[in-house]
C-alpha positions as CSV (number, residue, x, y, z in Angstrom):
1,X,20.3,124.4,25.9
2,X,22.2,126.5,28.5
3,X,25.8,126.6,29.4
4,X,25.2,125.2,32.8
5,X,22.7,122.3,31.9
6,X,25.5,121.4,29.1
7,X,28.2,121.2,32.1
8,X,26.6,119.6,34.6
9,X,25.5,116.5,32.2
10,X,29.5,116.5,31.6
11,X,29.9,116.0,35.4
12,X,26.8,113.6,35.5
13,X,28.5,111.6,32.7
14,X,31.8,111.3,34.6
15,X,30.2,110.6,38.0
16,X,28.6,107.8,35.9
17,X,31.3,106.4,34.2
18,X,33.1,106.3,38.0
19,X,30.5,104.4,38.8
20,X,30.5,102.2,36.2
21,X,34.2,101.2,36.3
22,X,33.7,100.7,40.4
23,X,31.2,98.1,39.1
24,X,32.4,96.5,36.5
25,X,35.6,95.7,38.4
26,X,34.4,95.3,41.9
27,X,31.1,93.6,41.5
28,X,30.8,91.5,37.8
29,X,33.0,88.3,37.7
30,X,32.2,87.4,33.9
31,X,34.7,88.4,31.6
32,X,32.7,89.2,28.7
33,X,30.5,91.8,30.7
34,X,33.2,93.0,32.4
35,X,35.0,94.4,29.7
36,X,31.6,95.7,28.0
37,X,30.8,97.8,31.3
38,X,34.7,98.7,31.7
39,X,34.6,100.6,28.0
40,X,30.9,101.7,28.5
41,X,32.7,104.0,31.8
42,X,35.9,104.8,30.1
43,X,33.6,106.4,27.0
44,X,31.4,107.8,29.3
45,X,33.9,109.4,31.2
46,X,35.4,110.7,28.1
47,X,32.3,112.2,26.4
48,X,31.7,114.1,30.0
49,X,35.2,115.2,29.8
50,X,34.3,116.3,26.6
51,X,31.2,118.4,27.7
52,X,32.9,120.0,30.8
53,X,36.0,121.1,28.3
54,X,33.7,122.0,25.2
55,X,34.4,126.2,24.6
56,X,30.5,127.6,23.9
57,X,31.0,130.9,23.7
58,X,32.6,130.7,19.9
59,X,30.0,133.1,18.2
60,X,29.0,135.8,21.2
61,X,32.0,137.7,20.3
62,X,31.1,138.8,17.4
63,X,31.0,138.8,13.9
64,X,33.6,136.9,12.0
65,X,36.4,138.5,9.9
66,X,35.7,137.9,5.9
């Protein structure tokens, strides 16, 4: 998988997990499924964090030292 395709599903995953939290506190009155949704954004969020922050380009340098 390319570099860019890896980033942009790290954006996509935030943009969901905005959307998500808008939801879960604007639209669902339950409290059960409210917290469910609310931690389905926040790791959402987090795991696109995680794929916008992620270094790739560990091994194009070069060979490691032994």
């Amino acid at each position: 998988m390319s570099n860019w395709k890896i980033r942009i599903g790290g954006l996509a995953l935030m943009v969901l997990g905005a959307f998500l939290f808008v939801w879960s506190v604007k639209y669902i009155q339950a409290e059960w499924p409210q917290i469910f949704v609310g931690l389905l954004s926040v790791f959402s969020t987090a795991m696109g964090f995680a794929l916008l922050i992620m270094p790739l380009d560990l091994h194009e340098d070069g060979p490691t030292p032994d």
